[in-house]
C-alpha positions in Angstrom: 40.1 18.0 -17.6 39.8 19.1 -13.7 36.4 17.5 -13.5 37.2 14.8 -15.6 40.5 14.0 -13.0 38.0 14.6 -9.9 35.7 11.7 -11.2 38.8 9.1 -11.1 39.7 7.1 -8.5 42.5 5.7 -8.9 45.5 6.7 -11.4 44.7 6.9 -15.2 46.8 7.5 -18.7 46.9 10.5 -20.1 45.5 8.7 -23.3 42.7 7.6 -21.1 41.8 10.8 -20.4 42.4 11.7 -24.4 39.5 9.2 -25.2 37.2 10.0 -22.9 37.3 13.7 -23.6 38.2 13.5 -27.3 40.7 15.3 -27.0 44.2 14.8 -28.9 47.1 13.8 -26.0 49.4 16.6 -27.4 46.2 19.1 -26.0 46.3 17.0 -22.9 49.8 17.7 -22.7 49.7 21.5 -23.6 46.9 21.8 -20.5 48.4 20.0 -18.2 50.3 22.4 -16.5 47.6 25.0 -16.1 45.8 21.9 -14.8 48.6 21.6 -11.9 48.8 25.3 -11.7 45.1 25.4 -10.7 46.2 22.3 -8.1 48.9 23.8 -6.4 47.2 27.2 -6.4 44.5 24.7 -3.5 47.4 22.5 -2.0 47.0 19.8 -4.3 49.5 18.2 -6.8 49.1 15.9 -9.9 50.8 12.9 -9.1 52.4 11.1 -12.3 53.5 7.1 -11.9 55.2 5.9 -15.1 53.2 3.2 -16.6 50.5 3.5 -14.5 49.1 7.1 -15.2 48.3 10.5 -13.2 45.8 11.3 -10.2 45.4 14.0 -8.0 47.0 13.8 -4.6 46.6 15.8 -1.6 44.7 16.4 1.8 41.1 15.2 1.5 39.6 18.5 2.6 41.2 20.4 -0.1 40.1 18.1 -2.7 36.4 18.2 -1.4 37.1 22.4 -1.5 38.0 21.8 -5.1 35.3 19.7 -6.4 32.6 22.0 -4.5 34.2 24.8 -6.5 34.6 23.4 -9.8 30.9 22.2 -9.4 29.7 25.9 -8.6 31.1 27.3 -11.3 30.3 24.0 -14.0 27.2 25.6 -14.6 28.2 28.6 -15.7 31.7 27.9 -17.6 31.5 27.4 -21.4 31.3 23.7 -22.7 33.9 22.6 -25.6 32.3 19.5 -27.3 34.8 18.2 -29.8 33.9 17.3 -33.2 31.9 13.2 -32.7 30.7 15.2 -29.5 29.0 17.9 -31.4 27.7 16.0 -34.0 26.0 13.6 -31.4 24.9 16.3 -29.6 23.0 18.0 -33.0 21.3 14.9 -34.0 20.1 15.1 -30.2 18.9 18.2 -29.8 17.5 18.2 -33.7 15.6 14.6 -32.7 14.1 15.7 -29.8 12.7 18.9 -31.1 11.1 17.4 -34.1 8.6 18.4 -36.0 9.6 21.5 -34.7 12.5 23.3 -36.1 15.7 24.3 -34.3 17.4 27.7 -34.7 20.9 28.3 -35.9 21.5 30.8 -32.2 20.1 27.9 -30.6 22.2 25.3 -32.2 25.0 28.1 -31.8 24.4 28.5 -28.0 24.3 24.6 -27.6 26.9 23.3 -29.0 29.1 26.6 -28.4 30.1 26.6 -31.9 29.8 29.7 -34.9 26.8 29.3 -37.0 28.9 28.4 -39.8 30.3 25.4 -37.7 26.6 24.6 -36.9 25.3 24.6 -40.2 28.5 22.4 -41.1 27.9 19.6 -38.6 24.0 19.9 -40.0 25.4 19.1 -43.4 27.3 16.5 -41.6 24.1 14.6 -40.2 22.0 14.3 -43.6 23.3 11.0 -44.7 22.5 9.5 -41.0 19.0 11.0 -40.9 18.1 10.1 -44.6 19.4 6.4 -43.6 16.7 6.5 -41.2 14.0 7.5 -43.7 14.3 11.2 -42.6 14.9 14.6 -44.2 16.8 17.8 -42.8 14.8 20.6 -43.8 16.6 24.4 -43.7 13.9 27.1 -43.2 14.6 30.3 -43.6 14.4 32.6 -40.8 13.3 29.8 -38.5 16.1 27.1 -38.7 16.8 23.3 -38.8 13.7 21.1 -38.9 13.7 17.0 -39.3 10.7 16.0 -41.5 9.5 12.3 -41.4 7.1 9.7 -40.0 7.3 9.7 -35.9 8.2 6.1 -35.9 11.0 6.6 -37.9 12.1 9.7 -35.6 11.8 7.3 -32.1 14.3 4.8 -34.4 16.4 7.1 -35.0 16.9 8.7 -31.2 17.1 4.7 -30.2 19.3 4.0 -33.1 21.7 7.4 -32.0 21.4 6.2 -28.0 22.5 2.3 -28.8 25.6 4.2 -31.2 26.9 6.6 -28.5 26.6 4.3 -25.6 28.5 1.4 -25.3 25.7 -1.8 -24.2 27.3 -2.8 -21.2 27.2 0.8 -19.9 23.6 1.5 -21.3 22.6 -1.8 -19.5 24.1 -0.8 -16.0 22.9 2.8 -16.4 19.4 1.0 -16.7 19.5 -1.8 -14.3 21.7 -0.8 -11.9 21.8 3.1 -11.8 24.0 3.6 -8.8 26.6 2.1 -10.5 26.0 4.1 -13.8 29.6 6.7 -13.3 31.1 5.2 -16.7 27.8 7.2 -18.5 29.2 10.8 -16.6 32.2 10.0 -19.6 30.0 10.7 -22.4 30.1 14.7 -23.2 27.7 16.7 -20.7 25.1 17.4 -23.5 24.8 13.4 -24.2 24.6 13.3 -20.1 21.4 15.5 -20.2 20.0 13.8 -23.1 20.0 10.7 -21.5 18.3 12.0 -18.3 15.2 13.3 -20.8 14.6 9.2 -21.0 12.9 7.3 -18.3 15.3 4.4 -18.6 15.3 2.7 -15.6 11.4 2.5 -15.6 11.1 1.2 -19.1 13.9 -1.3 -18.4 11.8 -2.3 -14.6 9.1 -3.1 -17.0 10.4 -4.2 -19.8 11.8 -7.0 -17.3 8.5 -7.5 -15.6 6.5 -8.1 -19.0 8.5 -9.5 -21.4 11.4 -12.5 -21.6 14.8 -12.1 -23.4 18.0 -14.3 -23.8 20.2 -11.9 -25.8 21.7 -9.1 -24.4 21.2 -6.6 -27.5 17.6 -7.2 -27.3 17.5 -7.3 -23.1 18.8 -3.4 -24.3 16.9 -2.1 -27.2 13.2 -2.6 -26.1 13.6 -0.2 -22.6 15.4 2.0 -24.9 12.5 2.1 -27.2 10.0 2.0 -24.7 12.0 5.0 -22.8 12.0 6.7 -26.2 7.9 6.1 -26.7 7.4 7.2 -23.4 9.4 10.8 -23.7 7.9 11.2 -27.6 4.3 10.3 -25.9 4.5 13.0 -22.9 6.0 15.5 -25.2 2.4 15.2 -27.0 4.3 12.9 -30.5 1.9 10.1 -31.7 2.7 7.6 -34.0 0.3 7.0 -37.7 0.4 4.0 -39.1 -1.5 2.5 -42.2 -4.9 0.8 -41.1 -3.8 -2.2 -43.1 -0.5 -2.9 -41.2 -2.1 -1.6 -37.7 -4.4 -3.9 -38.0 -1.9 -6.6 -38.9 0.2 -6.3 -35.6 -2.8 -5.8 -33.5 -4.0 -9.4 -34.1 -0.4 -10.8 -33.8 -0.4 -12.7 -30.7 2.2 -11.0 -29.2 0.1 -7.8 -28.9 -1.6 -8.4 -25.9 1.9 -8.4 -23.8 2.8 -4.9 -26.1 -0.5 -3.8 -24.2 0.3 -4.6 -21.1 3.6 -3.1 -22.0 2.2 0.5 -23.6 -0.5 0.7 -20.7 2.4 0.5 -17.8 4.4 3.1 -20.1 1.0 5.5 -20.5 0.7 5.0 -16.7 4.0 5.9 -15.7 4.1 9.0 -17.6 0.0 10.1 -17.0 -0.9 10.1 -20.6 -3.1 7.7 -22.7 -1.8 5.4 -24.8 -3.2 4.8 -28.7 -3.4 1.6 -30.8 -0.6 2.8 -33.0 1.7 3.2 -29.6 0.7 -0.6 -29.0 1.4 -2.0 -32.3 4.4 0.1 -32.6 5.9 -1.5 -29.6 4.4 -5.1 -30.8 6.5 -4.5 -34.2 9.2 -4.0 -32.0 9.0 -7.2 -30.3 8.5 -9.4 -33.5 12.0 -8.4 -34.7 13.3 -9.0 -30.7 12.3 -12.3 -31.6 15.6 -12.7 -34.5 17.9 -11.3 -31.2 17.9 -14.1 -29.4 21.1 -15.2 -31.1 23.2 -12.5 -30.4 25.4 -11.2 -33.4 29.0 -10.8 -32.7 31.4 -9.8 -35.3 33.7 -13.1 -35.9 36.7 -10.9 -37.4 38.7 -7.2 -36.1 37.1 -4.2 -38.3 39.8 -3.1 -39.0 41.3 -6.4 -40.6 37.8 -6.5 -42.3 38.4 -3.1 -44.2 41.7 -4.0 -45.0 40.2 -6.6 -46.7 37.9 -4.7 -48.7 40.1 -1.8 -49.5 42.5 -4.9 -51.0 39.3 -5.9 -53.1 38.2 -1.9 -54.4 42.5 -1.7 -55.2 42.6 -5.3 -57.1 39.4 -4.6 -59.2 39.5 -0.5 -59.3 42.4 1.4 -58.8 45.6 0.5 -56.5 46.1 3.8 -54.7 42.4 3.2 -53.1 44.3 0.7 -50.8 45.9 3.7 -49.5 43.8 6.4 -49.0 43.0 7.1 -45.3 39.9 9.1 -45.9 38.6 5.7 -47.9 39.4 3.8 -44.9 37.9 6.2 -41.9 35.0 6.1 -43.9 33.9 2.4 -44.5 35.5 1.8 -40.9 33.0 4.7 -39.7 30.1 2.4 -41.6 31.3 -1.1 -40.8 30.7 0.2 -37.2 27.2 1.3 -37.7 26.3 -2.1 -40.1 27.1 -3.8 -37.2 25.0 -1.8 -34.7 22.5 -2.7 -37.4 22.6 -6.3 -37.7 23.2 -5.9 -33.8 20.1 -4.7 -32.8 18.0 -5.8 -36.5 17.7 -2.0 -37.5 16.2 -1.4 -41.1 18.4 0.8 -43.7 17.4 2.5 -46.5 19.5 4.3 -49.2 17.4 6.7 -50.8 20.5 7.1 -53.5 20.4 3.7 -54.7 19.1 3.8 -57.9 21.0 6.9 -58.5 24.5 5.7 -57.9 24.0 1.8 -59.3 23.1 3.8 -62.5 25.8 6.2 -62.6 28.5 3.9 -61.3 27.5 0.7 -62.8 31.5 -0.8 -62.8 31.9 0.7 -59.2 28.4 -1.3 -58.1 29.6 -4.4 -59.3 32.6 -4.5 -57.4 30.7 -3.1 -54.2 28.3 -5.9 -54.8 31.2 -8.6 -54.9 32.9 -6.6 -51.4 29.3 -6.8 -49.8 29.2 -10.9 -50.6 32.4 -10.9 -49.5 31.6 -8.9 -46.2 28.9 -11.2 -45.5 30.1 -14.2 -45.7 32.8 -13.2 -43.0 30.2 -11.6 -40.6 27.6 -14.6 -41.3 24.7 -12.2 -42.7 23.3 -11.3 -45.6 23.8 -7.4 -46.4 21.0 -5.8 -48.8 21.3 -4.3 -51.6 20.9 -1.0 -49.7 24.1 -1.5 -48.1 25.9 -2.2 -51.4 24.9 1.6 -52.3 26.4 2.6 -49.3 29.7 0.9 -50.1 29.4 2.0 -53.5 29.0 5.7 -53.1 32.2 5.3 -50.6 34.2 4.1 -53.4 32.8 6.3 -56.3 33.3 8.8 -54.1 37.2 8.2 -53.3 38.1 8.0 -57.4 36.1 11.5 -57.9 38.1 13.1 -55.0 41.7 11.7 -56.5 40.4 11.9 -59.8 41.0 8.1 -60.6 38.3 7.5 -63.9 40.1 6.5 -67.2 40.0 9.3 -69.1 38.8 9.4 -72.6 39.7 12.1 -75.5 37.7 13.5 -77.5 37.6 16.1 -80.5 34.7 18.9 -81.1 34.3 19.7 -84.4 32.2 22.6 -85.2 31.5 24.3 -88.6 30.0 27.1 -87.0 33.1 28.7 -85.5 35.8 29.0 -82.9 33.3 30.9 -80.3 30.3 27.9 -80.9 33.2 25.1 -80.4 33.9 26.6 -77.1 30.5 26.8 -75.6 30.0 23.2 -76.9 33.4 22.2 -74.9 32.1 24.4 -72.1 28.5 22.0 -71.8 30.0 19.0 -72.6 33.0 18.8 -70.3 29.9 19.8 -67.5 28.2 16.3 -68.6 31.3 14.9 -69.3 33.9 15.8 -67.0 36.1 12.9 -67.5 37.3 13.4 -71.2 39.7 15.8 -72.6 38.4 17.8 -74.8 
């Protein structure tokens, strides 16, 4: 909170500061006065305007005393990442490592959490990675590992940079890095992340090779080429069938994803491969569908309304109602639209499993995707209507909303071969009475 108040300059809301810390205001509130203590203790004071917000307010050298303090002793106080912080910060630190595994203590020392909470935020990031065509793999005695192709691991780390940082930010942090202070918001893990990326470089050359009307795209090729270029020097190298290499290679727009790969190999001192080039040329041929930018035409919020009113009219009517239903699909809608955004591919590896076990739940999720596309103007695939489908499926099992069905066990072999029958078929069968 000190730092955070140091880094100001000019009043701010306490609900500003909330935000940008992810904190709750009644903890803002609770610290505040240590907060002043620790002022007035260097002949400070927090000054508080009503309706405009709080700053700190005192003699200049005494503020430059502070910050020269608090900055000797950043280093060595204990980071608290709250919850979205943490489980940015793991799908970081797992990403970056990959193929090599992660340990618990280090996961524990990083995020300054118990193992417990480490392994629980792990469990947290499986349904991410395995939309991005990767598996989190536990090994024992050595830790967390993230198995997959390498291109899909540099999508993912772009994908997880474009969904923590706001564009606009990401683009001045690129192009204009003096003016980059908004990024110092994001948690100090994120912070460090970001500086493993040569971002600036890759967006100096992305600018100098290649031509862009849309700002998503204008964004997402330095990020990837940033993200080549760290995955390259750390010694990463893409595979890619000889079929489709050879595909991209004799697409015209290869020879400027040469150009492009060769500046990147030259910047960091390392050789570029074919694969690195027609990675980066498959890149470009789906900038080429950004140049319309895609905007959301209605709120999210108003949007799941709308589909929570569809799931209640056609499922259940307490769906409408349930919070958890709602912080999930809005969670989603956010990162469809990051999708569609920026022309990400999806995949649902539970697809098959879900449409067959929850064939009435698909259909509807199927009519709230339509539905959901038509109001955003794009089509969503049939991947997406899995996702939507195991939100729902999964809001009736946790209030136990299926019809239930009764049934009788009748059993001429006796009372104790009835009641392992029962016992086996309720485990199939959980929603009849028996």
């Amino acid at each position: 909170m000190m730092r955070w108040l140091l880094g100001q300059d000019e009043p701010r809301s306490t609900s500003a500061m909330a935000t940008d810390l992810g904190l709750s205001q009644r903890v803002i509130r609770y610290r505040l006065p240590g907060v002043e203590r620790v002022l007035k203790n260097h002949g400070l004071a927090l000054a508080k305007k009503r309706g405009v917000g709080i700053s700190i307010d005192g003699d200049p050298q005494n503020l430059q005393d502070l910050t020269q303090e608090i900055q000797e002793i950043s280093g060595s106080a204990p980071r608290v990442f709250a919850r979205d912080e943490r489980f940015d910060l793991l799908r970081a630190k797992l990403l970056s490592a990959s193929p090599a595994a992660v340990s618990l203590e280090q996961l524990h020392d990083d995020l300054q959490v118990s193992r417990t909470s480490a392994r629980r935020d792990a469990k947290r990031a499986e349904p991410w990675l395995e939309h991005q065509g990767l598996v989190l793999s536990r090994k024992p005695g050595v830790g967390l590992q993230i198995v997959g192709p390498e291109l899909s691991v540099r999508r993912a780390i772009v994908k997880l940079i474009l969904e923590v940082v706001p564009g606009e930010l990401l683009r001045t942090f690129m192009a204009r890095p003096k003016e980059n202070a908004g990024v110092v918001r994001l948690s100090a893990g994120m912070t460090e992340f970001l500086e493993g990326f040569p971002l600036q470089a890759s967006w100096r050359l992305a600018q100098a090779h290649h031509s862009v009307t849309s700002t998503e795209a204008e964004i997402m090729l330095p990020v990837f080429l940033a993200t080549t270029a760290a995955r390259m020097k750390s010694g990463q190298r893409v595979a890619m069938e000889a079929g489709q290499l050879r595909s991209l290679l004799d697409h015209p727009v290869a020879e400027n994803a040469r150009l492009l790969a060769n500046d990147l190999g030259d910047l960091i001192g390392v050789a570029v491969t074919e694969e690195d080039v027609a990675a980066i040329a498959e890149l470009v041929l789906g900038l080429v569908s950004l140049q319309e930018s895609f905007a959301m035409p209605v709120a999210p919020q108003e949007l799941v309304t709308k589909m929570l009113e569809v799931a209640a009219s056609r499922l259940h009517p307490i769906l409408e109602d349930d919070p958890e239903l709602r912080r999930g699909l809005s969670q989603h809608l956010e990162r469809l639209v990051v999708r569609l955004r920026y022309n990400l591919p999806v995949h649902n590896p539970l697809l098959a499993e879900v449409s067959e076990r929850y064939p009435e739940v698909h259909t509807v999720a199927r009519d709230i995707a339509l539905f959901v596309g038509s109001e955003i103007g794009a089509n969503l695939p049939e991947d997406e209507v899995g996702f939507i489908t195991m939100y729902l499926s999964g809001a009736m099992e946790r209030t136990h909303l299926w019809p239930r069905r009764r049934a009788i066990v009748v059993c001429p072999s006796g009372v104790a071969t009835a009641w392992i029958l029962v016992s086996r078929i309720q485990a199939e069968f959980p929603q009849l009475d028996l």
